[in-house]
Steps between C-alpha positions, in 0.01 A plus 500: 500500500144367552451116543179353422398187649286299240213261700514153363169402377327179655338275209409254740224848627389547181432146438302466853256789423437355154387159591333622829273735260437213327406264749279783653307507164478158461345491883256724449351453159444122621368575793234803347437208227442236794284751729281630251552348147532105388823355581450228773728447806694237342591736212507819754736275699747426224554791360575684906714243535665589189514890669674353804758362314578807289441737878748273692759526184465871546545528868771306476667684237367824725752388780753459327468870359437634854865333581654631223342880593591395870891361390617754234226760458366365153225623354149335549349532813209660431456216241525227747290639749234527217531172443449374809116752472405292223631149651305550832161433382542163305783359814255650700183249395720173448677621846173511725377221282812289632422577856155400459570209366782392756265613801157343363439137449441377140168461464219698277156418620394602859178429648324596838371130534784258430270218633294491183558800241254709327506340151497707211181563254750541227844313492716818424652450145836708442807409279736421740788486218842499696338565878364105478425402850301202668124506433403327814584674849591229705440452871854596581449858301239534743692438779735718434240758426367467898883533611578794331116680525345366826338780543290447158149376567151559423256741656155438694282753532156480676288614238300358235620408135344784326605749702868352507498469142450888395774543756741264296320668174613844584878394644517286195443875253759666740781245450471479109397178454334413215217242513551220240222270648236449748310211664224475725434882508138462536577344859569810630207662397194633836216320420285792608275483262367149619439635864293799401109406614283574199181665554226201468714236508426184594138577605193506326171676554374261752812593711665145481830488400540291146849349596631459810925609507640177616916560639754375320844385616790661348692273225825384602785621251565251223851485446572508070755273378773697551658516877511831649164613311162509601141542359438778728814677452571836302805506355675799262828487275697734349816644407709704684810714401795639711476892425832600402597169295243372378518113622205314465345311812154277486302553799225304644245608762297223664188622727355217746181546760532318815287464772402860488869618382649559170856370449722637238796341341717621229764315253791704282717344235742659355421490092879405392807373681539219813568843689276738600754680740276552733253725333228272506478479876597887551140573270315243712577609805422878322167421366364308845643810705275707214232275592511496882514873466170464329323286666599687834284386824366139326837321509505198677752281641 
């Protein structure tokens, strides 16, 4: 007489795989829609937050199929070990998210010069929606920006403005950011044209010259109404987005002669959120490596 042993089937397994699948759509629809069609990171963040709930329902129901498969041999493992496929990459995002945001401080604009900030050509505009957050970074953001980044600071390099400025030109095309705005371009430009001698100029047929070059002192920088901007400075804005996601970051690049150097300082904000988790300081410390890297053998201290 043969005896066949019938598996129990685990319902809990085939739950798990269903919602994972669906959380793992829901992921990456939003997140191809955020990346490279219109919904904005408030939106984008909703609706993944809405796949992490569904992906932790399903890993949960996943363990509970595993134990079953482990306790009396029912069916369903390959079902929960699917499940936990499609749950990794949504737990995954809002899991290195959480570390970031444990580990970093809370703060979404970093700057190079905390003294007195780059301002901004154009206030960046964005519907915050449910990411609201304080307009105004306060000294103590900055604070705890120069505990957490010490290391973050602006570069001298002994060279002159133009020459520093289609360094931070060409780093500025290799890090995909977008310029938005510029100020005080013409600043940067050699005025070689004015040292060229013509031929005949400024003497006549007698051999005299007509005018006699008198020196001129350079002009002091004017400083404009805003602090942390000068007449004499170039600065560039633009936007910047994290290559995988998609998150938008404002950037500001401020150019400065002195005394025979030009200094460059650079600001990030983070477009939505009172978090940036760090990103903001990880591409400005990328983009001034880029830079130094660039301007090789004219850095200063």
């Amino acid at each position: 007489m043969i005896i066949r042993y019938e598996r129990p089937y685990s319902h809990a397994a085939h739950w798990a795989r269903g919602l994972a699948r669906i959380a793992f759509a829901i992921f990456v629809l939003s997140l191809l829609a955020h990346r490279f069609g219109p919904l904005t990171t408030p939106h984008f963040l909703a609706l993944a937050s809405l796949s992490g709930i569904f992906a932790l329902a399903g890993v949960l129901l996943a363990a509970i199929g595993l134990t079953r498969l482990w306790q009396v041999a029912a069916v369903g493992g390959i079902a929960s070990l699917s499940a936990l496929a499609y749950a990794a990459p949504p737990l995954g995002f809002f899991g290195f998210g959480a570390v970031q945001y444990l580990m970093r401080p809370k703060i979404y604009d970093v700057t190079t010069d905390t003294v007195t900030p780059p301002p901004w050509i154009k206030a960046p505009a964005a519907e915050k929606n449910w990411l609201a957050r304080n307009p105004t970074v306060t000294p103590q953001d900055r604070e705890a920006q120069i505990a957490a980044y010490p290391g973050l600071t602006g570069r001298r390099y002994d060279g002159a403005l133009d020459r520093v400025f289609q360094g931070v030109r060409k780093v500025v095309g290799e890090t995909r950011i977008a310029t938005t705005a510029e100020l005080g371009v013409e600043n940067a430009r050699a005025d070689l044209g004015d040292l060229a001698v013509q031929r005949g100029a400024g003497a006549d047929t007698n051999g005299e010259p007509d005018v006699i070059p008198v020196p001129a002192a350079r002009p002091s920088p004017d400083l404009d109404a805003l602090p942390g901007r000068r007449s004499t400075d170039v600065v560039l804005q633009g936007e910047w987005r994290t290559l995988i996601v998609g998150f938008r970051f404002d950037v500001l690049i401020r150019l400065r002669e002195e005394a025979e150097t030009t200094f460059v300082d650079l600001r990030v904000a983070s477009r939505y959120g009172a978090h940036d988790l760090g990103t903001g300081a990880a591409f400005a410390e990328e983009f001034l490596r880029a830079l130094d890297a660039e301007l090789l053998g004219i850095a200063g201290d």
